[in-house]
Structures are given as structure tokens and as C-alpha cells.
C-alpha positions as CSV (number, residue, x, y, z in Angstrom):
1,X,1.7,-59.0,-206.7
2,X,-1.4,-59.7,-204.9
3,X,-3.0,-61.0,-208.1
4,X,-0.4,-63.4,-208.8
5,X,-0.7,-64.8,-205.6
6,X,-4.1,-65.1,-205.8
7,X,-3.7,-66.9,-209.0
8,X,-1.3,-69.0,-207.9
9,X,-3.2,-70.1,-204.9
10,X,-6.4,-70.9,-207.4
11,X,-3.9,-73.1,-209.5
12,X,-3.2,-75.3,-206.5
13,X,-6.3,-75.6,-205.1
14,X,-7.1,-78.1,-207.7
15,X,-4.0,-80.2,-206.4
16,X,-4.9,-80.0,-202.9
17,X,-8.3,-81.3,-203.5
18,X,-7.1,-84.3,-205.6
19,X,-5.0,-85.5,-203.3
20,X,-7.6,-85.0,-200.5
21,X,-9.8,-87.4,-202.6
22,X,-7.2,-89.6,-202.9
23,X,-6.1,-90.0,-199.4
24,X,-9.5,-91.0,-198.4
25,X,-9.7,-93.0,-201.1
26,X,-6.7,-94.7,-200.1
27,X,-8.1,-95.3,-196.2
28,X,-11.5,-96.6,-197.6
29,X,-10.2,-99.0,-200.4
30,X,-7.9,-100.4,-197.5
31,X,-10.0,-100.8,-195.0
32,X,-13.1,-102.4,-197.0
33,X,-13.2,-104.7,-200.2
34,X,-13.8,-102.7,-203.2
35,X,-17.7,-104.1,-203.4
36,X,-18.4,-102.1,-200.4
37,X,-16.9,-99.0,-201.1
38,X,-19.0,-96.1,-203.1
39,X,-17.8,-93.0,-204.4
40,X,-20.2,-90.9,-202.9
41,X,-19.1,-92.5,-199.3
42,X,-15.4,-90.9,-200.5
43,X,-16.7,-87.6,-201.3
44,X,-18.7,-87.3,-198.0
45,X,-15.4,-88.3,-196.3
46,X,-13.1,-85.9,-198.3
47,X,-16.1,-82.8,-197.7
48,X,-16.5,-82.6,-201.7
49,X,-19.9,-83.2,-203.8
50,X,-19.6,-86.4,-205.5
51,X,-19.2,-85.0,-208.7
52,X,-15.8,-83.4,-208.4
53,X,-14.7,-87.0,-207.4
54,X,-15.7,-88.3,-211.0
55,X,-13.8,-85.1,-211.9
56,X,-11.0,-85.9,-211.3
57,X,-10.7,-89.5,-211.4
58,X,-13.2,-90.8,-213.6
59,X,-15.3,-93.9,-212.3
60,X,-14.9,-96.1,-209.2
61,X,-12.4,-98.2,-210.7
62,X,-10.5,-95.4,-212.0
63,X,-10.2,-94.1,-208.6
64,X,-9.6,-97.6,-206.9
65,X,-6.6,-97.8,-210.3
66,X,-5.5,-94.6,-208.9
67,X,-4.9,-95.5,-204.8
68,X,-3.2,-99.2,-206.7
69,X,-0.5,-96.8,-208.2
70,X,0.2,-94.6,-205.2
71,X,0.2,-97.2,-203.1
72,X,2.9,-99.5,-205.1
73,X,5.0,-96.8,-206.8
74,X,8.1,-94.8,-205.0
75,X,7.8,-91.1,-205.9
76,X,10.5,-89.3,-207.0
77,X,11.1,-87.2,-204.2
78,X,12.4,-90.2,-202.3
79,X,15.1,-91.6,-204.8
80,X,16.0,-87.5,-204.6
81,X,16.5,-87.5,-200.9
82,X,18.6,-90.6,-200.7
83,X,21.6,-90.0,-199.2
84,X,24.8,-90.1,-201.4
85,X,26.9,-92.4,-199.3
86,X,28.3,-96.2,-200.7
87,X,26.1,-98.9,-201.9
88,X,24.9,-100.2,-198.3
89,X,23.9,-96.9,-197.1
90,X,21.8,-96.0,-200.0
91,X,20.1,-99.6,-199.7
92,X,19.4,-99.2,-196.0
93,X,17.9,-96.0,-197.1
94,X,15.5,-97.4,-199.9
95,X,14.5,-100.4,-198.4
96,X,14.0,-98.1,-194.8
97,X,11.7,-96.0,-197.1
98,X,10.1,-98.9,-198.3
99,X,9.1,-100.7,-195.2
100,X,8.0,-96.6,-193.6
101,X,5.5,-96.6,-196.4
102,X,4.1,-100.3,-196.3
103,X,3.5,-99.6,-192.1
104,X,2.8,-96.5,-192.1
105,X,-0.1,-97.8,-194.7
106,X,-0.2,-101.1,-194.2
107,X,-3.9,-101.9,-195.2
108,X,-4.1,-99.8,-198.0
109,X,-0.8,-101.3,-199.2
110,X,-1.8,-105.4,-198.2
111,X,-5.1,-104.3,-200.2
112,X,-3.2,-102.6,-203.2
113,X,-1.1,-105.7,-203.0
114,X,-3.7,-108.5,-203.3
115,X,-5.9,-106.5,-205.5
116,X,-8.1,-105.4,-203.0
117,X,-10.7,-107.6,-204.7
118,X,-10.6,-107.0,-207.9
119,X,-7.7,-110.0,-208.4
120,X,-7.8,-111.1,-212.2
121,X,-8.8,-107.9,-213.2
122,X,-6.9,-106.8,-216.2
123,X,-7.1,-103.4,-215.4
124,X,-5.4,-103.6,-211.8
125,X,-2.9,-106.1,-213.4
126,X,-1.7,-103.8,-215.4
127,X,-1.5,-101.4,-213.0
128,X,0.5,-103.1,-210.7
129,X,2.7,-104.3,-213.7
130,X,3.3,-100.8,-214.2
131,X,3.9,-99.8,-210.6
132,X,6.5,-103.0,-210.6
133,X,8.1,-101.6,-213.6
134,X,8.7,-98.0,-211.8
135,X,9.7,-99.6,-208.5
136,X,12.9,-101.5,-210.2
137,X,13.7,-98.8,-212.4
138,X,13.6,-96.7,-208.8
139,X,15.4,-99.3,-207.2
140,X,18.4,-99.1,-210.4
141,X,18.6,-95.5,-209.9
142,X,18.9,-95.7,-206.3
143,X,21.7,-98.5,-206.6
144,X,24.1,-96.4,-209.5
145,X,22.4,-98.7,-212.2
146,X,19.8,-96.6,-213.4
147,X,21.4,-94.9,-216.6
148,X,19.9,-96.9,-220.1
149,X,19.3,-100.6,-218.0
150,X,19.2,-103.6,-220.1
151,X,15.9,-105.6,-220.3
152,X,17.7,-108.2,-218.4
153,X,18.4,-106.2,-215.8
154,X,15.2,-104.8,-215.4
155,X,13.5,-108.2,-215.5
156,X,16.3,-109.2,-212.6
157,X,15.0,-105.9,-210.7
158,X,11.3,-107.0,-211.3
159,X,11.8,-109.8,-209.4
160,X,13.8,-108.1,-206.3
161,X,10.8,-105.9,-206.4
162,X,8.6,-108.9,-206.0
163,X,10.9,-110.4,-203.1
164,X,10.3,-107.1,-201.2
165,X,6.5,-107.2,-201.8
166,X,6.6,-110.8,-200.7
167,X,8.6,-110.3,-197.5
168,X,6.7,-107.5,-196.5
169,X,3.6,-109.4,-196.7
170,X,4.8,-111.8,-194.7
171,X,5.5,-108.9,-192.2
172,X,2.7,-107.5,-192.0
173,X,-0.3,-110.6,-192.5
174,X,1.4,-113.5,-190.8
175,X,3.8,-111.4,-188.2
176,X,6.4,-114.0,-188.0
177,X,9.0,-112.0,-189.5
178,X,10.1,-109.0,-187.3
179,X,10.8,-105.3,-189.1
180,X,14.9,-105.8,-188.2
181,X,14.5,-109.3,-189.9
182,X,12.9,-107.9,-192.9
183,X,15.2,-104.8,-193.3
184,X,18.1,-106.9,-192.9
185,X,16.7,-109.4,-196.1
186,X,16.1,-106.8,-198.3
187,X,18.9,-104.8,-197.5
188,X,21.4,-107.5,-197.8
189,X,19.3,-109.2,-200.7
190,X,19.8,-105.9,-202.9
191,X,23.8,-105.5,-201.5
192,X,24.1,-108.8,-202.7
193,X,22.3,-108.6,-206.3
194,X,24.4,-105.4,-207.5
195,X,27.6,-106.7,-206.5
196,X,27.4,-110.2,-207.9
197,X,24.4,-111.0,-209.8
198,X,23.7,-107.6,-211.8
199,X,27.3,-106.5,-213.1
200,X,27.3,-110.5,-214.3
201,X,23.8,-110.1,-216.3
């Protein structure tokens, strides 16, 4: 018994330290442009040898790639704990998520956002292509729509996804639009989309 547990701690460990990378990575990518941000400053911060950052994410950019992902794409765990009321609750519930996520990390999320620096980059397009991909199909799942969507519908959802992005930019750079106000834009916004533009695709 005491050996499995032993081994089972050793096989998180690993886990545990990645995401300690990445957590500092995320506060130093979003609180400096990329130029000015070094690996080995994010391995002094996370209290691991510099190496064990290329480790497990590869280069600089591969780490900078990795904090762009996190930062843009809903895990799983939240379209699981959504509650399992009618179509309004659920899309208070997402778009609450959402805007917990962008405040809770706002700079890390306005740099994720605007490329951080590394705009044009076909890397970091992609990546946020990706994460923008993953967000609608979240945002389909969370709104009943999610089984085997058409590429129409998805494209639709894209651009929802880039509405929320939008708005919560707004939010959080120019600070002319309140929380409430933004909550109530995208809520309504999605409310809207499923029950008169989506079943019409």
C-alpha cells in the first residue's frame, strides 16, 4: 500500500510542476511583452533549474504558445459543472465563467488576446485559431448544440466567440463598459443566436 502511494505521488509530481511553470509563465507573459521575458527569469520564479522548463515546454515560444492556449481555451471541467437548468441559466453560467477567468487574469488574458507581441506570428495564429475553435465547440455543448455541429454552425459560433473576446476587451482596456453591461450582451447575445439564428442555419 505504501508503495503505491508512493508511486502514485512520483507520477503527479511531474503534473504539479508543469503547471507551476506555467502559472508563472502565465503572470510574466502578461505582465511584460514577450521581448522581455526569459525563461530562466520563469524558472527562478517557479523555484526550478532552467532546464526542466525546456523540459517540459520546449523553447520560449513553445512556452509563450502554451500560456496563449490556457489562457483562451475553456477546460472541460467547466462545461461539466454547468448547471442543468433551461437555456438562460446555462448561458448565464458560461458567459459568468467567462468573464471570472478574463478578471480574474485579466493581463495575461488582454496579452493572450493581442498576441502579447508576437502579433502576425503564424505560430500564435494558429494557436488562437485553435483556442477559438474549442471555445465555440464549448460554447455548442454548453447550449444543447454540441452533438456532430455543422461547419456552418461552428463558423456562426466562431464568431460569438469573437463578440465575447471583443466585448471583454472593451471591459477590461477602455472601462467604458461595466461587468453587468457586458454579462448582460453576451448572455442575451448567445440566448438570442440559439433560438433564432442557429436552429435557422
Amino acid at each position: 500500500m505504501v508503495r503505491v502511494e508512493s508511486m502514485r505521488r512520483r507520477r503527479l509530481e511531474p503534473d504539479a510542476r508543469r503547471e507551476q511553470i506555467l502559472s508563472v509563465a502565465i503572470r510574466h507573459f502578461g505582465s511584460r511583452p514577450y521581448a522581455e521575458v526569459s525563461t530562466t527569469d520563469v524558472a527562478r520564479d517557479a523555484g526550478v533549474a532552467r532546464g526542466l522548463v525546456n523540459h517540459y515546454f520546449g523553447t520560449k515560444k513553445d512556452l509563450y504558445l502554451a500560456v496563449v492556449r490556457v489562457m483562451l481555451t475553456v477546460p472541460e471541467v467547466a462545461l461539466e459543472q454547468l448547471p442543468e437548468g433551461d437555456l438562460p441559466e446555462r448561458a448565464d453560467s458560461i458567459v459568468g465563467y467567462f468573464l471570472d477567468v478574463v478578471s480574474r487574469h485579466s493581463t495575461s488574458w488582454l496579452a493572450a488576446t493581442g498576441a502579447g507581441g508576437m502579433a502576425g506570428d503564424a505560430d500564435v495564429n494558429q494557436v488562437i485559431a485553435e483556442a477559438v475553435d474549442v471555445a465555440a465547440a464549448g460554447v455548442l455543448r454548453a447550449v444543447g448544440m454540441g452533438d456532430d455541429p455543422s461547419p456552418v454552425l461552428r463558423a456562426m459560433c466562431r464568431s460569438y466567440v469573437g463578440l465575447a473576446i471583443c466585448t471583454a476587451q472593451e471591459w477590461l482596456q477602455r472601462g467604458v463598459l461595466t461587468r453587468q453591461q457586458v454579462h448582460a450582451l453576451l448572455a442575451t447575445s448567445l440566448i438570442a443566436l440559439v433560438e433564432r439564428v442557429f436552429p435557422v442555419h
